[in-house]
N, C-alpha and C positions, 0 to 999 in steps of 0.2 A: 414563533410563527415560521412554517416552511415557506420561504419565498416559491413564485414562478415564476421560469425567467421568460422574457421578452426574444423575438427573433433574433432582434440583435445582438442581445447579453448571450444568447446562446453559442453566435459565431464567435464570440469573442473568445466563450469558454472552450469552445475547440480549439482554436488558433494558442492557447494558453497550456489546452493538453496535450496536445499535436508537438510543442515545443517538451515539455517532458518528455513525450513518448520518444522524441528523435533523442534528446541527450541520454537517455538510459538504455538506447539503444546501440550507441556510443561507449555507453559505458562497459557496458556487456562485453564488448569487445577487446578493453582494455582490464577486465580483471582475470588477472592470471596469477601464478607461484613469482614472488619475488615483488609485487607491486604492493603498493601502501595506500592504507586509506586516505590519506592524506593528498597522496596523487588523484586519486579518481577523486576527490573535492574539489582540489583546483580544476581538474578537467573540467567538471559538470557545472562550475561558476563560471566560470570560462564560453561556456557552450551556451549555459542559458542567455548571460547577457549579450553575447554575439545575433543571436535570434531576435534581441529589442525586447527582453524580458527583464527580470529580476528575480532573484532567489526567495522563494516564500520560507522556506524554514531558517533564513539568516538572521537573527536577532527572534525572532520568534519565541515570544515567552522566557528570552535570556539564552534560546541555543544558536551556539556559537559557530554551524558550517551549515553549510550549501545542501549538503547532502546526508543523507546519515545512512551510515555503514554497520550492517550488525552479521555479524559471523558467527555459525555453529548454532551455540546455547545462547545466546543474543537475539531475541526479539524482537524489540524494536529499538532507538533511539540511540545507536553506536553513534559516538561522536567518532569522526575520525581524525587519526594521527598516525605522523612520522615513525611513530615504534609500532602499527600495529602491520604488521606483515602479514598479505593473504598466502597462505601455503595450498597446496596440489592437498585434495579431500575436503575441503572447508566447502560449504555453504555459505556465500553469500548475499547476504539481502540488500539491495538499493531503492529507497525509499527517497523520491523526490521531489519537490514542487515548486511550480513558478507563476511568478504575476505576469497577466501581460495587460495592459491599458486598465487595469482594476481587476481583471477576473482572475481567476487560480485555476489550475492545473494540477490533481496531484496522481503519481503513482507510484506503483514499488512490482521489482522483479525478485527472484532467487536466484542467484547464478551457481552452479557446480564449480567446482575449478578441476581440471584434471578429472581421476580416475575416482570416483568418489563412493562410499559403500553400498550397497545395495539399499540398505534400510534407507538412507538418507536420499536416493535416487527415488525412493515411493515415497518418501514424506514430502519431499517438491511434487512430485504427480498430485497425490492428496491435496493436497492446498489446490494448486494450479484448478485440480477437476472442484472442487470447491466452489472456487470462484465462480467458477460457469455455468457449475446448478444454483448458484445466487444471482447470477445475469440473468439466467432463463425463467425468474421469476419477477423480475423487472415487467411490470407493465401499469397501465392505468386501470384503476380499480385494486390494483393489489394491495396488501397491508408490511409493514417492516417485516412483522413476523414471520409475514411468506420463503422472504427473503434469507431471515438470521437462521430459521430453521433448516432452508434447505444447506446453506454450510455447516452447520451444526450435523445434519446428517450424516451425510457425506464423509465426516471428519469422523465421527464415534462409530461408525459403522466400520472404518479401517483402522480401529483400533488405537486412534489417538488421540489428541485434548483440541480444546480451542480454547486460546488466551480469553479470559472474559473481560480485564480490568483495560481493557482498551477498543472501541469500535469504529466501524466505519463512521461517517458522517457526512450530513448535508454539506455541500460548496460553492462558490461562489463570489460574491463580492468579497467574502472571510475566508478562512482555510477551512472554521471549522464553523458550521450553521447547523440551526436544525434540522431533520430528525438524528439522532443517533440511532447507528443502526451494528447493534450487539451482532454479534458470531452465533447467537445463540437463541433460541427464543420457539415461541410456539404458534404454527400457524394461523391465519386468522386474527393476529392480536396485533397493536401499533395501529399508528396515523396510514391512513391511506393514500397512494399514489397517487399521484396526477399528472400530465404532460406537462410539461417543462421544468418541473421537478429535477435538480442534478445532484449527485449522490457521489461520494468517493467508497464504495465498496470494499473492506479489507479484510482477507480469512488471517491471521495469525495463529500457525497452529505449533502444537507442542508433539516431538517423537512421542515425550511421556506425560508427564503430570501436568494440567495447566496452571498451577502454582507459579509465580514471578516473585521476583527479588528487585527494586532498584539500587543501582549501585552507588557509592557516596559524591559522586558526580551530580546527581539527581534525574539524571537521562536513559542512561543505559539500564534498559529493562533485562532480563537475565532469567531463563527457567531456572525455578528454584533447585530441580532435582541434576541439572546439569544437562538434559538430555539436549538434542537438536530442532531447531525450528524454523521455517520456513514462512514467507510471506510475500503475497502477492495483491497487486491492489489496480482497481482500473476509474476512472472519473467515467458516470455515464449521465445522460439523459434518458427521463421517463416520454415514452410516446405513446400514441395509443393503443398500440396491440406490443408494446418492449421494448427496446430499448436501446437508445445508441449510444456505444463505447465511443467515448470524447477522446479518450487518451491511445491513440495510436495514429503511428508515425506516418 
């Protein structure tokens, strides 16, 4: 069942991504050449529970940090560590979440570091524009589908993949509620929107093939062919004519 949420559940879920969106924008700032994943963990545990939150992905189904750091050919679910060193060209992904009075908050940026290739400068744009032809399809009366398709366009029309084996998702009281909402899909088709509807929207796209690997960790997702990938993600509310982004600072 899709919940709706109540005026109040709503504020609360702002107040929950509002705290995301400030520590990842925090975070932004601290990843550069020479700094470890492991630092920006402790930072953004640090940050969330200073704000009066908690870390949603801490124990979470057995994963072990605050934050999760995925670099380059890394998808989703980088645990991070002491030996993983961000170097000047990498992509990095920051994918974040936090409880605040019961509700959840989640999102994830790409950060550049330094001077980085061209190709991998349009496959951030791609995603990022992504994202936002899936916002602009946010509204009441709309279907998932409206939605999966317009990132899915967006993405194969620039000549690259969308991760399928993982999607957006309803949020809330949970991290993760119903609907899911695939990268992928055909207009017209899925559960229908409705006002107070909140949603974690995520394009995860691939330079090349959307094939994944996980690795013997059981977290770390990995494009199979090696290529680079990118991922951006926002918490929103359904309203009646679209939709407001919860997660910003």
């Amino acid at each position: 069942m899709i919940e709706i949420k109540t005026t109040a559940e709503l504020d609360l879920m702002r107040q929950a991504s509002r705290i995301v969106a400030q520590v990842l924008a925090l975070l932004k700032k601290e990843v550069r050449a020479g700094v470890s994943t492991a630092e920006l963990n402790s930072l953004a545990e640090r940050e969330i529970r200073k704000r009066g939150a908690v870390p949603a992905f801490l124990g979470y189904r057995g994963y072990p940090a605050t934050l999760c750091v995925s670099i380059n050919e890394v998808v989703v679910h980088g645990i991070p560590s002491d030996k993983r060193i961000i170097q000047s060209g990498d992509l990095v992904s920051l994918d974040l979440g936090a409880v605040y009075r019961g509700f959840y908050g989640d999102a994830a940026i790409t950060v550049a570091v330094g001077t980085v290739k061209p190709e991998r400068a349009r496959l951030m744009e791609v995603t990022e524009r992504s994202l936002a032809s899936a916002l602009s399809e946010v509204k009441s009366g709309a279907k998932i589908g409206d939605v999966s398709h317009a990132v899915e366009s967006v993405v194969t029309k620039s000549g690259m993949s969308v991760v399928r084996e993982f999607t957006g998702h309803g949020i809330g009281r949970h991290l993760h509620e119903e609907p899911s909402i695939p990268n992928y899909g055909k207009p017209g088709s899925g559960a229908t929107l409705k006002p107070g509807m909140t949603l974690a929207i995520e394009p995860m796209v691939c330079m090349g093939n959307p094939e994944i690997i996980i690795k013997n960790d059981g977290w770390t997702a990995v494009s199979a062919d090696g290529s680079c990938t990118a991922h951006f993600e926002h918490t929103v509310a359904v309203t009646e004519d679209g939709c407001e982004i919860l997660s910003v600072a």
